[in-house]
C-alpha positions as CSV (number, residue, x, y, z in Angstrom):
1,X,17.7,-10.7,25.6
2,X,19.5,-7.8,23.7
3,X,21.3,-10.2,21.7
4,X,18.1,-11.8,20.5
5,X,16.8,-8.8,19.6
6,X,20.0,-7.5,17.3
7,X,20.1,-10.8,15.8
8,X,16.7,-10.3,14.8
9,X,17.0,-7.2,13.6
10,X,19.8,-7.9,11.8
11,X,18.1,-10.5,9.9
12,X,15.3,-8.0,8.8
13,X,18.1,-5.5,7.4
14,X,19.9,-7.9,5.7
15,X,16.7,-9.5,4.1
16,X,17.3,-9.1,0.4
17,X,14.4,-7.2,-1.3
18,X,12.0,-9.2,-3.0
19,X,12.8,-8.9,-7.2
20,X,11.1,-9.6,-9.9
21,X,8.1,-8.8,-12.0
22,X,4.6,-7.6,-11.5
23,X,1.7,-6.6,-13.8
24,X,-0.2,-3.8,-14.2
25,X,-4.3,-4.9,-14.4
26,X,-7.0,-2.4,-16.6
27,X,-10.3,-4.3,-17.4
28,X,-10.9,-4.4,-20.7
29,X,-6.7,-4.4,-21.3
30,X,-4.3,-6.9,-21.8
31,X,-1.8,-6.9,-18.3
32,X,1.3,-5.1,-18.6
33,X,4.5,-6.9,-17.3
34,X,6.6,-4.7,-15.1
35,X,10.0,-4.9,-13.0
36,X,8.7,-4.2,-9.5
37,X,11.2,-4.9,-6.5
38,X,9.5,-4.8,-3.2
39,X,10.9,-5.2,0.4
40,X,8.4,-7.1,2.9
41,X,8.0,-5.2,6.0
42,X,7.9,-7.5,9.1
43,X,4.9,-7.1,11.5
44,X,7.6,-5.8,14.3
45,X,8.9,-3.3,12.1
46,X,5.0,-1.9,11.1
47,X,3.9,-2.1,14.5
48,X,6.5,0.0,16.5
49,X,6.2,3.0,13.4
50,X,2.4,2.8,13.5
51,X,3.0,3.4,17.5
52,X,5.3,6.0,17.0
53,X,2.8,8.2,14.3
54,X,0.3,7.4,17.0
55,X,2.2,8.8,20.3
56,X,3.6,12.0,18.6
57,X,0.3,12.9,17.5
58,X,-1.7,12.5,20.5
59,X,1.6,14.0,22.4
60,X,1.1,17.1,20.7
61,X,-2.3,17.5,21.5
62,X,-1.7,19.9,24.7
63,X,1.2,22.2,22.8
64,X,-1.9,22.7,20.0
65,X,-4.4,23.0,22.7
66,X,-2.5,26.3,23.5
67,X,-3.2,27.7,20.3
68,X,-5.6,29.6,19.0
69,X,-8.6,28.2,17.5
70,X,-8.1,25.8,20.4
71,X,-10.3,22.9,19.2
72,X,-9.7,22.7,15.3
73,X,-6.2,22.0,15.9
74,X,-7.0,19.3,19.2
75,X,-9.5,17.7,17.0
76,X,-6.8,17.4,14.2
77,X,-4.4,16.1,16.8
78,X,-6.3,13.5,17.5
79,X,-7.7,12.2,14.5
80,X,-4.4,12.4,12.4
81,X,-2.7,10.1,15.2
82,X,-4.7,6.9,14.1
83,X,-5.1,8.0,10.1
84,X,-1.5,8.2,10.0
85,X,-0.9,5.4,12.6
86,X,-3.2,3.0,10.3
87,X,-1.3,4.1,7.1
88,X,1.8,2.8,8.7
89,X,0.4,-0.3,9.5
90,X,-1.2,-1.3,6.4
91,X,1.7,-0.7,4.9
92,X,3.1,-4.9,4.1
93,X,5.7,-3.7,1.6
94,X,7.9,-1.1,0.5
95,X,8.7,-0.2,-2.6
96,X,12.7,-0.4,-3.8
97,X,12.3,0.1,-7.9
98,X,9.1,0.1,-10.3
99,X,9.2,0.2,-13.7
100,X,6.0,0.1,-15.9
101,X,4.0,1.4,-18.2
102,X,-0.1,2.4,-18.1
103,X,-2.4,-0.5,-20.1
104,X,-4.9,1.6,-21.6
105,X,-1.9,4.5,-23.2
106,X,1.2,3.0,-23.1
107,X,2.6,6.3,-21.1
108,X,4.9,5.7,-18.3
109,X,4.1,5.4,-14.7
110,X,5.8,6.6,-11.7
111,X,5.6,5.0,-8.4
112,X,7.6,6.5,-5.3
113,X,10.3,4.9,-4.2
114,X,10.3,4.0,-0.6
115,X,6.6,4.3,-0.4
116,X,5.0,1.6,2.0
117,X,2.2,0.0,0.0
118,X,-0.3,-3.0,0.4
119,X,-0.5,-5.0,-2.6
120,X,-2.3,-4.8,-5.1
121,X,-2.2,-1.1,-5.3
122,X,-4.1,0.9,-7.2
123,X,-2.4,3.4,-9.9
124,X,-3.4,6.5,-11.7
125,X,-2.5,7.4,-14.8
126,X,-1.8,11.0,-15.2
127,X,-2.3,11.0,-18.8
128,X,-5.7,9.1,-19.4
129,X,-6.7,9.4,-15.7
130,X,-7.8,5.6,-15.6
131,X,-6.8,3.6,-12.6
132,X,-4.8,0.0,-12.8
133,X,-4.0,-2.3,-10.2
134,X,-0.4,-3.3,-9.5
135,X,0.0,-6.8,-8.2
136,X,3.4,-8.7,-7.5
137,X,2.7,-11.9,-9.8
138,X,4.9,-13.2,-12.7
139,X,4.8,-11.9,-16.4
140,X,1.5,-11.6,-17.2
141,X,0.6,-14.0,-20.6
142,X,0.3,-12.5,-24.1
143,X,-3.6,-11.7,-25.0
144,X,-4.7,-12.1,-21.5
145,X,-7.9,-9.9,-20.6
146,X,-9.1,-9.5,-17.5
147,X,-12.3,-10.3,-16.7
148,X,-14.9,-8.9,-14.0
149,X,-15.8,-10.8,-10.9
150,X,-19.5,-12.7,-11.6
151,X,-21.5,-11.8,-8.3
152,X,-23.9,-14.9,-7.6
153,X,-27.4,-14.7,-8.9
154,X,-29.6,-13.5,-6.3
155,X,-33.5,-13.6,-6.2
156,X,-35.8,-11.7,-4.3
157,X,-36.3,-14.6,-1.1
158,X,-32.9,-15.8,-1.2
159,X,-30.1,-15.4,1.7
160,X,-27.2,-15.4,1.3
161,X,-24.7,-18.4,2.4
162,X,-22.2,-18.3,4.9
C-alpha cells in the first residue's frame, strides 16, 4: 500500500506545469494574449490542505478560549477554519509564471506566484481599477470583442425551463 501511494505521489511532483498562453477578457476590449503557466492541483492534494486549514483552526479553539475577550476570538476560530479550508479547496491550479498586461491601459499586471487559483480569475488593475478576467485558452484573435451574455426574454407569466 505505501508503495502505491509514493508512486502516486511521485507522479503528481513530477507532472510538468501546464504552459502556455491565456487571455486577459475586459468587455468592451479587445483580449490580451498572455504567457500564463499553471500547475493543476490534483483533488488528493486540495483535499488533505483544505483538511489541514480546517483541523488547526478548530484545534486552536480551546488555547483562544483562554484568552480574553473569550468569545471574539472562539467565534473567529471557528469561522476562519472553513473560510480558509474552502479557499484551499477551490483552489484547481497554481500559478508558476504570469505575464500580461491590463486591456483597457496597457499597464502591467502582477499576479502572485504560487497563488492557488480557480480559473477564470478575476484581476484588478491598480492603475485604472477595472477588473478583467484571466482564462487559460490560446492567443486570443486580433479585433475580437467580447460580448455580454443575452439573458432569455422573459414575460410576465412565463417560467422558466429546466
Amino acid at each position: 500500500m505505501r508503495e502505491s501511494e509514493n508512486t502516486a505521489s511521485a507522479e503528481t511532483e513530477s507532472r510538468p506545469p501546464e504552459a502556455g498562453t491565456g487571455r486577459l477578457v475586459l468587455f468592451g476590449h479587445a483580449p490580451v494574449p498572455t504567457v500564463l503557466e499553471v500547475e493543476r492541483r490534483p483533488d488528493a492534494v486540495r483535499f488533505r490542505r483544505a483538511a489541514i486549514r480546517l483541523a488547526i483552526c478548530w484545534l486552536t479553539i480551546p488555547v483562544v478560549a483562554l484568552v480574553p475577550p473569550h468569545l471574539p476570538w472562539v467565534a473567529l476560530a471557528l469561522l476562519a477554519g472553513p473560510y480558509m479550508a474552502r479557499r484551499e479547496w477551490i483552489g484547481e491550479f497554481e500559478i508558476r509564471r504570469f505575464e500580461g498586461r491590463c486591456p483597457g491601459c496597457g499597464e502591467r499586471l502582477d499576479a502572485k506566484v504560487g497563488r492557488s487559483v480557480r480559473l477564470p480569475m478575476p484581476i484588478d488593475c491598480p492603475h485604472c481599477h477595472r477588473q478583467s478576467m484571466l482564462e487559460h485558452a490560446g492567443p486570443a484573435r486580433a479585433g475580437e470583442v467580447p460580448q455580454r451574455r443575452q439573458r432569455p426574454a422573459r414575460t410576465a407569466c412565463s417560467r422558466p425551463t429546466p
